[in-house]
N, C-alpha and C positions, 0 to 999 in steps of 0.2 A: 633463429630458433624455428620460424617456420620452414623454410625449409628442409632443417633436419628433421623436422616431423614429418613434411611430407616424405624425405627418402626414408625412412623405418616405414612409415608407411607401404610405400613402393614394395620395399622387398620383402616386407610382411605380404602383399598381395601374391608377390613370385611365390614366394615358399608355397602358399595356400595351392595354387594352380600346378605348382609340380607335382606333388602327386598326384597317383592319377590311376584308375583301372581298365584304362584305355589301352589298346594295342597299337603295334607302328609297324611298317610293312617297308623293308628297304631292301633295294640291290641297284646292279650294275646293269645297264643296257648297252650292247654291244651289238655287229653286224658280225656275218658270216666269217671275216678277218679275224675276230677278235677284237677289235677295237672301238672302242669307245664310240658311244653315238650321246653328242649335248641335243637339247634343245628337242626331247622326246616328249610326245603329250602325254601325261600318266589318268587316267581315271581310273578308278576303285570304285564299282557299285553292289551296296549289300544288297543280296539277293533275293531278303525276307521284307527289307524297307521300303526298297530302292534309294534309301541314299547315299550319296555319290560325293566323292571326295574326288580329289585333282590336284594334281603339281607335273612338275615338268625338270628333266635330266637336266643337272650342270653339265660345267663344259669337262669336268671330270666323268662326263656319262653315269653317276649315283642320282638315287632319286631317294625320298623320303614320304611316306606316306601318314603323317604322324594322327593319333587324336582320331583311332578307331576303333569303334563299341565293339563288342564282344560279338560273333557271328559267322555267316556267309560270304564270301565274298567271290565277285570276277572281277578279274583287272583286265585292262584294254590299252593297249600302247601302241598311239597311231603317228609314224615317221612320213615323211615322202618321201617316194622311191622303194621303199618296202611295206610288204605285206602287213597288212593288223594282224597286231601280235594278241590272241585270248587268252588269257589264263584263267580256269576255270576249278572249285574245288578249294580254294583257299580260306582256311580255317583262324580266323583270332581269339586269340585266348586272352582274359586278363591278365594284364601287364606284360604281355608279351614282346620281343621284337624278332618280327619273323625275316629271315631274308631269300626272296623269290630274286634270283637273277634273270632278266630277259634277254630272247637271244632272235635276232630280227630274221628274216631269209629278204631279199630283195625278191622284188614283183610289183605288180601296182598295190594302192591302198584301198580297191574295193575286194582286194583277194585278201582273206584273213587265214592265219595261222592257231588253231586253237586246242591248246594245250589242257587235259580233262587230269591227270592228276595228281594225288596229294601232294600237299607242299611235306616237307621235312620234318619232320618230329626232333632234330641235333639240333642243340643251341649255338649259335657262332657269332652271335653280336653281346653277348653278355655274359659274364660270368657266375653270375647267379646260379643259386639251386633252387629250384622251383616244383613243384607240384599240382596239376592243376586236376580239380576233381569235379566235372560237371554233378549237377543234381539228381538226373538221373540216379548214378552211380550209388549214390547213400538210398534215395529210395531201395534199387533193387538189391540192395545188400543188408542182413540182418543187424544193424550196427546204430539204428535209430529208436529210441525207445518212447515211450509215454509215460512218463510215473517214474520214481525211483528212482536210485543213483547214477542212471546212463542217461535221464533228461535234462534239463534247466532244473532252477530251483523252482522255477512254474510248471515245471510240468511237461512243457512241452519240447517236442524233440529238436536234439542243441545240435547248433551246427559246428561246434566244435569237437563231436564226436567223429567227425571224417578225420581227425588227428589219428586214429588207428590207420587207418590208409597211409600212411606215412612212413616210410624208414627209419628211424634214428630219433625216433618220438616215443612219448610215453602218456596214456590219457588215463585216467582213471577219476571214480566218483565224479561225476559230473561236470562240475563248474570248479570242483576243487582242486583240480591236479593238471596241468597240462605242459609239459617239458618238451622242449626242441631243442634236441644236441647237449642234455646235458646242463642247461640255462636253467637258471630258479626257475620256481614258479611262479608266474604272476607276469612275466616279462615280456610277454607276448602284445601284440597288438591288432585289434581288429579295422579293417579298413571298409567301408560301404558307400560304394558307387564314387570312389578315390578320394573320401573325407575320411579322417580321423573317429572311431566309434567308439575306443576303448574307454571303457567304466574309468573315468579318472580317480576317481574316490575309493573303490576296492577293483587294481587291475584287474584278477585272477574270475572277476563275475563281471560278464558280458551281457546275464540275461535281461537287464531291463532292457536293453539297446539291441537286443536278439532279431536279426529279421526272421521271418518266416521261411521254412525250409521251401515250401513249394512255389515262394514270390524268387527265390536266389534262380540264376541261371548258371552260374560258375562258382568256386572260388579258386585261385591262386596262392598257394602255401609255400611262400618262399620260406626257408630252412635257414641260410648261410650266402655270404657274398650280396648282402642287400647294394642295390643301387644308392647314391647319396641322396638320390630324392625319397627312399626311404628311415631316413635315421632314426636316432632314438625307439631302434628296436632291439630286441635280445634273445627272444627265444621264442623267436618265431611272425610272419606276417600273415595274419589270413586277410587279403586282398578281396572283396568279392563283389559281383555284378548285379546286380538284381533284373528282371527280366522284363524285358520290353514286349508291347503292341506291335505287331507287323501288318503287314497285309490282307492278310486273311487271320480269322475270328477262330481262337483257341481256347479253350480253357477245360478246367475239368472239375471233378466233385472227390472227396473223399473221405476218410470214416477212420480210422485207427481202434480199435477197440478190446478192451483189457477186460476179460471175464471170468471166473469160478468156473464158469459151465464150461467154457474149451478145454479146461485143464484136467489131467487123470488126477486120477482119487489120490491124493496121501495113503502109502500102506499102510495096513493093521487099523487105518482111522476112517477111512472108507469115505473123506471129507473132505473140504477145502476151507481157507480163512474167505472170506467176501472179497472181492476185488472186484470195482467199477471203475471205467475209468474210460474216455473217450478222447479223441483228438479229431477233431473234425471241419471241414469248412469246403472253400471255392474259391476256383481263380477265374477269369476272363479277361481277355486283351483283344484288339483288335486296333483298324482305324478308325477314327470319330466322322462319323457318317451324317450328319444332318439333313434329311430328304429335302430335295428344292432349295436348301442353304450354302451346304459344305458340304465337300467330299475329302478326308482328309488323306485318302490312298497315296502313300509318297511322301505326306508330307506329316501329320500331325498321329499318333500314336496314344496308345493308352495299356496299362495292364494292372488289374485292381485283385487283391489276395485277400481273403480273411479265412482268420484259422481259429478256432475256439479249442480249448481242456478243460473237459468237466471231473471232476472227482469228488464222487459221496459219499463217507463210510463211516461208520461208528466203531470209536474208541471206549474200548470194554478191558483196558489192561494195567492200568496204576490203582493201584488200593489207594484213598483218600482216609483222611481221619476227620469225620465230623461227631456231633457232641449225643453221647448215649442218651434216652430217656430218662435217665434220673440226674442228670447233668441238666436238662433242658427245666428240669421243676427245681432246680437248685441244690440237688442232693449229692453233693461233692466228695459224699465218706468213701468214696472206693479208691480216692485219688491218694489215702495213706496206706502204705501198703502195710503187711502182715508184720513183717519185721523192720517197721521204722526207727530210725533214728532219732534219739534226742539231740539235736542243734545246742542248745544252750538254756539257761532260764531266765525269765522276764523279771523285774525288780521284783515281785510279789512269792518270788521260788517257783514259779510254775513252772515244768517244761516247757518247750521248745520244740514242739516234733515236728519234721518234715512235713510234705502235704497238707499245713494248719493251715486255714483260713482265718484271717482276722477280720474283726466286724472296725474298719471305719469310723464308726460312728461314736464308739467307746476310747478313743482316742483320749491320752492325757500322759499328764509330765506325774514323775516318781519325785519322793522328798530329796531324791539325789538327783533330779533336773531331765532324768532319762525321759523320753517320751515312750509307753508301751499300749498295747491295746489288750483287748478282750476276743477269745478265739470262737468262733460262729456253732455255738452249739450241734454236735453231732456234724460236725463243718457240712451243715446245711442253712444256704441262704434262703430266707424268707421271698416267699413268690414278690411280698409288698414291697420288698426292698430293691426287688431289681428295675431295674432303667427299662422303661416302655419301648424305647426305640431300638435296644441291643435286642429285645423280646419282637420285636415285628421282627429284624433280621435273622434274629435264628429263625423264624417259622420260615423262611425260604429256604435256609440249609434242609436237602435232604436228612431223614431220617436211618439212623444207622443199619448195615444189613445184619449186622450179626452184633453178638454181647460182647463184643473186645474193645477194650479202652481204647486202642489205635491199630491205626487201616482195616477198621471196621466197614469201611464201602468200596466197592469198587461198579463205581458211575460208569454210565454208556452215554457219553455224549459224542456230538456232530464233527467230525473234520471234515468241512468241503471246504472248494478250493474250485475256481472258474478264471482262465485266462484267458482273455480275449487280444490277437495281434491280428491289425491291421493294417493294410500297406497300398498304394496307390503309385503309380511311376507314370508321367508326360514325358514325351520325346515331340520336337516338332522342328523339322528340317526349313529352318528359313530360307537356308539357300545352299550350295555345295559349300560356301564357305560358313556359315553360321548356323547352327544348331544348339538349340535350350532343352535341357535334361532336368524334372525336377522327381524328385523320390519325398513320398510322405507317411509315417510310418508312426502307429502307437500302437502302445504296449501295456494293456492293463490288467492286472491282477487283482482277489480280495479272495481271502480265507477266515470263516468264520471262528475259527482258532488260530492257536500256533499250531503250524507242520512238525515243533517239535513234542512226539502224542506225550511224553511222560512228562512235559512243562505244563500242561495243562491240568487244572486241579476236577475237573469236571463239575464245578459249580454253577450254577444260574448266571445268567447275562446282570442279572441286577444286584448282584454281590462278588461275582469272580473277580482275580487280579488280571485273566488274561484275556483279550483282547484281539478281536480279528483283525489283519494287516492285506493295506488298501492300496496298493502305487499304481500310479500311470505314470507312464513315460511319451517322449514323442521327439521322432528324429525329423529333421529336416535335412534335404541335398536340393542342392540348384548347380547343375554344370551349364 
């Protein structure tokens, strides 16, 4: 038994490790002949980190560069008897696998060969369809929003909206629509920093588990032809990186801002409805620098993101119905209308009319067993007779605006709404063979209503049904 546990165990560990947002870098090392060169030194260093990966040609002359972040890259391939070979220029994408073939010239090994560039943009190690849409890209394109149906249900700008950037996709209302090739909705899966993110509980809403748009570096949108290390997908994989600390100290500030005043007037109305609305924050990355302690250049990395959405505005559009004036002193005669109905009559032959009030109190059994009451003169209840405690609550119910028995108000009360995403990523190069990646990221929201405006009755905090809603979320990654 235990060792059955332990193998479930085992290849519950593989499965977790195979996937992965990491790129791999393969080809063939050859001499001037064409032919195969084994036992080639391969190094690979990013050229924002400096760290440096390494393997060496089989005797098949293929190398494999596997289990490399998203980036810059040279590669360096040092033979005897031939010149170092540079490659310079080589770009990794998530989930990529690129193939650079190298091709040696004979000379000594202090004379290098250096090759400036671009690698290939053709796929020929995979079959997969892929997309890959840096960050950049959605900034400088109009397709991110703040507020309304093209953001998150928080508000703030979804990174599932680069689905328009896509072929053979369809995105629509926010968080509620997102189709690859065709595939329900809902089928899709988010990846972050090569861990599984998708909402398990409602697929098709990502936002609580949302990274920040400005913390992402990439993401990769495979379409079709998923790899087996990516299963259990259907319509669609957004794969994506979040952005590391380099060498030198980057970061920036920014502001997204929804206003009335930038907008032209409404014709004939010469006006605007209010709209406020903010998306705001700061990112910083570099190395961890301790004076006289540490120097972490090379080796130890940092990139910290916080993004906030503020939105303030009053809701001035559902008529409510609270209790008229002569309602509130117990004066109930307006509630029979002109042409009421006789219902039926009580053992005593009285009528029955519609909108009667019965008094309670006058309660008793007929010589026929019936039990009837007595109906509340001018069906007006006595101030003395009502309950103290229903008399404190109405004094908190707003006051009617107009004389109509129903949706006689129409309240202006508060929709805000403030989301705060936060995120944090460590890189630190133990050694060319070991390297720890950890990503840390919350997500919290509170609205002092419902966002939906016409569920909301605009009543007082100490008598409403409805309720402002509060979540925080929080991811964790350890590569």
């Amino acid at each position: 038994m235990t060792l059955r546990l332990f193998g479930f165990v085992a290849l519950a560990t593989l499965s977790a490790f195979a996937q992965s947002d990491r790129g791999t870098l393969t080809g063939t090392v050859a001499d001037p002949a064409g032919a195969v060169v084994a036992g080639a030194q391969m190094e690979i260093r990013n050229v924002e980190t400096g760290a440096v990966y390494q393997a060496v040609s089989t005797d098949t002359g293929n190398y494999t560069l596997a289990q490399l972040p998203v980036g810059r890259y040279e590669l360096t391939v040092t033979v005897t008897g031939f010149k170092k070979y540079v490659r310079q220029g080589i770009g990794i994408q998530v989930a990529q696998t690129l193939r650079v073939d190298v091709a040696l010239e004979v000379g000594a090994v202090s004379d290098s060969v250096t090759v400036t560039s671009e690698t290939t943009m053709l796929k020929t190690e995979s079959a997969e369809l892929s997309h890959v849409v840096p960050v950049q890209r959605l900034q400088d394109l109009p397709i991110l929003a703040i507020g309304g149906a093209a953001s998150s249900s928080q508000g703030l700008r979804f990174y599932l909206a680069q689905t328009q950037l896509i072929p053979g996709t369809s995105y629509s209302n926010g968080v509620n629509s997102v189709r690859v090739n065709g595939a329900p909705n809902g089928t899709f899966r988010t990846q972050i920093e090569g861990m599984d993110a998708t909402n398990a509980l409602i697929p098709f809403s990502a936002a609580s588990l949302q990274p920040s748009i400005d913390a992402v570096e990439e993401t990769n949108i495979q379409t079709s032809n998923y790899a087996a290390e990516f299963g259990q997908v259907g319509g669609g994989l957004f794969n994506i990186t979040m952005r590391s600390g380099t060498n030198s100290y980057h970061g920036g500030v920014f502001d997204y801002i929804a206003n009335e005043a930038f907008n032209a007037s409404t014709p004939f109305v010469n006006r605007n409805p209010r709209i406020r609305r903010n998306n705001y924050g700061f990112s910083f990355g570099g190395p961890v620098i301790i004076p006289k302690l540490f120097n972490g250049k090379d080796k130890l990395f940092f990139f910290y993101n916080r993004e906030q959405y503020r939105e303030f505005f009053q809701v001035n559009n559902a008529p409510i119905t609270v209790p008229t004036a002569a309602y509130r002193s117990g004066n109930f005669a307006s509630i029979i209308p002109a042409n009421a109905r006789t219902l039926s009559t009580d053992p005593l032959g009285r009528p029955v009319i519609e909108g009667t009030i019965f008094d309670p109190a006058t309660t008793r059994p007929a010589a026929n067993g019936q039990v009837f009451r007595d109906a509340f003169v001018g069906n007006i209840i006595p101030v003395a007779r009502q309950d103290k405690v229903a008399l404190a609550i109405q004094n908190l119910i707003p006051a009617a605006g107009t004389s109509a028995l129903t949706n006689n108000l129409t309240p202006s009360f508060p929709n805000d709404r403030v989301t705060t995403n936060e995120s944090v990523k460590i890189d630190y190069q133990l050694s060319s063979k070991a390297k720890i990646s950890g990503y840390f990221g919350t997500n919290a929201t509170g609205s002092q209503y419902s966002q939906q405006l016409n569920g909301s009755e605009g009543l007082p905090a100490p008598i409403t049904a409805t309720r402002g809603t509060f979540t925080q979320s929080y991811t964790w990654r350890v590569n």
